[in-house]
C-alpha positions as CSV (number, residue, x, y, z in Angstrom):
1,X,-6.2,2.1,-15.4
2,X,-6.8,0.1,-12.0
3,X,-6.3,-3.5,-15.3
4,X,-2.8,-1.7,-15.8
5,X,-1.8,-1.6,-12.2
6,X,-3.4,-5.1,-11.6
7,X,-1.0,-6.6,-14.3
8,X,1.8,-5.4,-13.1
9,X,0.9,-6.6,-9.7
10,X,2.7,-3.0,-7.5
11,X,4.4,0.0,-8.5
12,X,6.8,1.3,-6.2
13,X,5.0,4.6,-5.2
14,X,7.6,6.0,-2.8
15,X,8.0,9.4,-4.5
16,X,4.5,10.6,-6.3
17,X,6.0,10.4,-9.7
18,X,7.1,6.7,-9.3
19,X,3.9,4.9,-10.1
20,X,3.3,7.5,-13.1
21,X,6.7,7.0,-14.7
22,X,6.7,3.0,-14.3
23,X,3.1,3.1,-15.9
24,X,4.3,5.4,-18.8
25,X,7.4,2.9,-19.5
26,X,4.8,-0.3,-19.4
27,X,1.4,0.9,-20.7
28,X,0.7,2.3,-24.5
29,X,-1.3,4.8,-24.6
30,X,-0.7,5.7,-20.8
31,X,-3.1,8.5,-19.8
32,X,-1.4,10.1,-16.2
33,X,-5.2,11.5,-16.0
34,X,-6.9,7.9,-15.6
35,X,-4.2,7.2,-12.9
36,X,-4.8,10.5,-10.7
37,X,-8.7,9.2,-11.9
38,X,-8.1,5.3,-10.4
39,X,-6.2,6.9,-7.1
40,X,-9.2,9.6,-6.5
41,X,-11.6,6.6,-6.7
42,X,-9.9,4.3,-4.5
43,X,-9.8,2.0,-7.4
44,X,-5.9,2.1,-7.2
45,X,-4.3,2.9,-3.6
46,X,-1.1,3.6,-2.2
47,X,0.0,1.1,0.9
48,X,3.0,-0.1,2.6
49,X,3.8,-3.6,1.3
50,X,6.9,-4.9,0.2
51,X,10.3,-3.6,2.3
52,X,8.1,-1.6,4.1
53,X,7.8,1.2,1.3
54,X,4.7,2.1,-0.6
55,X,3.1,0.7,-3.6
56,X,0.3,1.5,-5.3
57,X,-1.6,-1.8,-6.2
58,X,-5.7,-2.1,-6.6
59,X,-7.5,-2.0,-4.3
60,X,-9.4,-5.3,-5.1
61,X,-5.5,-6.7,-5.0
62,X,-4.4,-5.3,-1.8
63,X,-6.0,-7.9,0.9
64,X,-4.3,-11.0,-1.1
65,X,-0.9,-8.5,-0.6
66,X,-1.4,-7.3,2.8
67,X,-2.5,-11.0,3.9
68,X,0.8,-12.3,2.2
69,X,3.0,-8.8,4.1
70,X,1.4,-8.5,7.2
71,X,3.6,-11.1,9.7
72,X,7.0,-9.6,8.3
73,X,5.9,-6.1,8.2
74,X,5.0,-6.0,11.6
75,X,8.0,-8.1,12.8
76,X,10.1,-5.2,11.2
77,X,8.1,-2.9,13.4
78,X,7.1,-4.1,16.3
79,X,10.1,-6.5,17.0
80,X,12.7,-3.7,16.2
81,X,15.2,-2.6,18.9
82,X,14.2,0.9,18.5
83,X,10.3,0.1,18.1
84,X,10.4,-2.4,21.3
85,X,11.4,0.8,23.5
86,X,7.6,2.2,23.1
87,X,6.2,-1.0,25.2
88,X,3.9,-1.2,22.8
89,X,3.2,-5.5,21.7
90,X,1.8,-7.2,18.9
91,X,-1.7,-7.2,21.1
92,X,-1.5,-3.6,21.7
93,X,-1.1,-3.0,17.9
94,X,-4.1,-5.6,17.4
95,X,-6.6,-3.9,20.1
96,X,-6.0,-0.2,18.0
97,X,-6.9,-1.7,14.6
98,X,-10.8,-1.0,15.7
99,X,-10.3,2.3,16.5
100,X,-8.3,2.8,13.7
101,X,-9.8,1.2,10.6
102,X,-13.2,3.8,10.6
103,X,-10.4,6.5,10.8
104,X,-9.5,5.5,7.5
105,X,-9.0,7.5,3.9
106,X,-10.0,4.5,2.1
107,X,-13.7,3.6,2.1
C-alpha cells in the first residue's frame, strides 16, 4: 500500500476518510485494510505539509517533503500576526525540536 501512496506523492488526509476514498478512486484492487495496515506500521503517515493541512505520504517520502515545506510552513506560523503575539521566535521553535522529537508517535 505504502507503493500506492508513494505514486501518488500525498493524499490530502484532513478528514480520516480522505486518504481512503482518493486511494479507492486511484488504486484497483484497493484494499482499506492494507491502508489502516501501512498507517499502523508507520509505513504511511499522516503530516502537515502542503497549505498547512495533512497528508498522508510514506514515511520514506516525508523528509524530501518536509525539507521542501519546512521554511513556508513555519513562516505561516511563526511569522503570523496572531502567532507573533506568543514571543515565541524561529530559535525558540528550534531549541524545542530536542525535547520534542523523542516525544514522538512515529518511531
Amino acid at each position: 500500500m505504502a507503493e500506492g501512496v508513494r505514486r501518488v506523492v500525498a493524499l490530502q488526509a484532513q478528514e480520516a476518510a480522505s486518504p481512503y476514498l482518493a486511494l479507492w478512486n486511484r488504486l484497483a484492487p484497493f484494499d482499506p485494510a492494507a491502508l489502516d495496515a501501512a498507517f499502523a506500521g508507520h509505513e504511511v503517515i499522516k503530516a502537515t505539509l502542503m497549505r498547512i493541512t495533512l497528508h498522508a505520504v510514506t514515511a520514506a517520502g516525508y523528509p524530501a517533503f518536509h525539507c521542501a515545506m519546512a521554511e513556508s510552513l513555519r513562516a505561516a506560523r511563526l511569522y503570523d500576526r496572531r502567532y507573533t503575539q506568543t514571543g515565541l521566535s524561529a530559535a525558540d521553535a528550534d531549541a524545542l525540536i530536542p525535547a520534542v522529537l523523542p516525544r514522538r508517535a512515529v518511531p
